[in-house]
N, C-alpha and C positions, 0 to 999 in steps of 0.2 A: 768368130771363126776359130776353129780347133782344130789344131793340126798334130798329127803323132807321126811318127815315121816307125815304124817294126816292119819286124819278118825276120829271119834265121838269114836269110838269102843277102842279108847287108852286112854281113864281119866281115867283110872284105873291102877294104879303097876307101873312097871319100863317095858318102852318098849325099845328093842333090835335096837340099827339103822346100828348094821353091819361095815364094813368099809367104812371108810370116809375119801375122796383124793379128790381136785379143788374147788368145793362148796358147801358146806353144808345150805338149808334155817332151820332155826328153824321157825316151828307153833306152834305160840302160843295158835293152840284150840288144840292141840292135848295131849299127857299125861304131867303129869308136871314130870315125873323123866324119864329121858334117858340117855340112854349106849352107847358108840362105840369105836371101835378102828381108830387112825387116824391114816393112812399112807402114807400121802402125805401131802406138804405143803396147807391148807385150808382155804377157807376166805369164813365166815360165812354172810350171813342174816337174815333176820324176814319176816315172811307175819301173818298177824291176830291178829294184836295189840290191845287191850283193856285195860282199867282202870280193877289194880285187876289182872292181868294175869299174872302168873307166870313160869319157869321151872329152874327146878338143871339140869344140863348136867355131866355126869364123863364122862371122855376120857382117855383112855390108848394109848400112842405109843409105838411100840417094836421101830421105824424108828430115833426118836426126828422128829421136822417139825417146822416150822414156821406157826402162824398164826394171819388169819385180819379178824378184825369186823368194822361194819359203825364206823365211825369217829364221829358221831353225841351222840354216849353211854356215859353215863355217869359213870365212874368207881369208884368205893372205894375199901378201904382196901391194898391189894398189887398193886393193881395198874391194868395195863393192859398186859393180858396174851399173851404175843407174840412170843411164841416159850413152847413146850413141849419136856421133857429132856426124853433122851431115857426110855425105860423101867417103865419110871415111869406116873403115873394117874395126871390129874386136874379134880376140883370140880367149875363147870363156872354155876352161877345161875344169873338167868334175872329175872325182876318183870319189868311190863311195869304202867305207871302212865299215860297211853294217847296212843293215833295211831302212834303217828310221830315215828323214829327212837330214838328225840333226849328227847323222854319217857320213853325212858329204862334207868333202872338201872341195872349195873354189878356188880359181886363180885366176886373174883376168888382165889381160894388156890388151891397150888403145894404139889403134894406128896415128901414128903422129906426121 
């Protein structure tokens, strides 16, 4: 399953991305706050990277799951998010500093 969410019509609020299982792309023109439920292991990408460009991501799983972003990101804080614990939410936010993948910066906190 592949899932994208765009359109010009989402920079505005928190938009809904449904469930999410195999590949999730994040756009970066589309809203900068988005929701889903993950339930399937996922491995995330980018299309529309820009200096300046940012998004918060919350993810809930009922499932737990495993998941993979480009190797090229740059992580702080906890580190890199690689698994989501049952029942419980992460808060995964990107800011890009350029086009390439290895422009992004991550940051990620676990609901505890």
């Amino acid at each position: 399953v592949n899932t994208t969410l765009s359109g010009s019509n989402f920079m505005a609020g928190i938009s809904g991305i449904n469930y999410i299982s195999g590949f999730f792309i994040i756009d970066f023109a589309t809203t900068q706050y988005q929701t889903g439920t993950i339930t399937g292991n996922t491995t995330f990408s980018t299309i529309n990277k820009q200096p300046g460009r940012n998004t918060t991501l919350r993810f809930y799983s009922p499932t737990g799951n495993n998941l993979f972003y480009p190797s090229e990101w740059n992580w702080y804080g906890n580190g890199v998010a690689n698994s989501i614990t049952v029942d419980k939410k992460i808060i995964l936010s990107l800011t890009c500093f350029g086009t390439g993948e290895y422009d992004v910066d991550a940051v990620y906190s676990a609901q505890i």
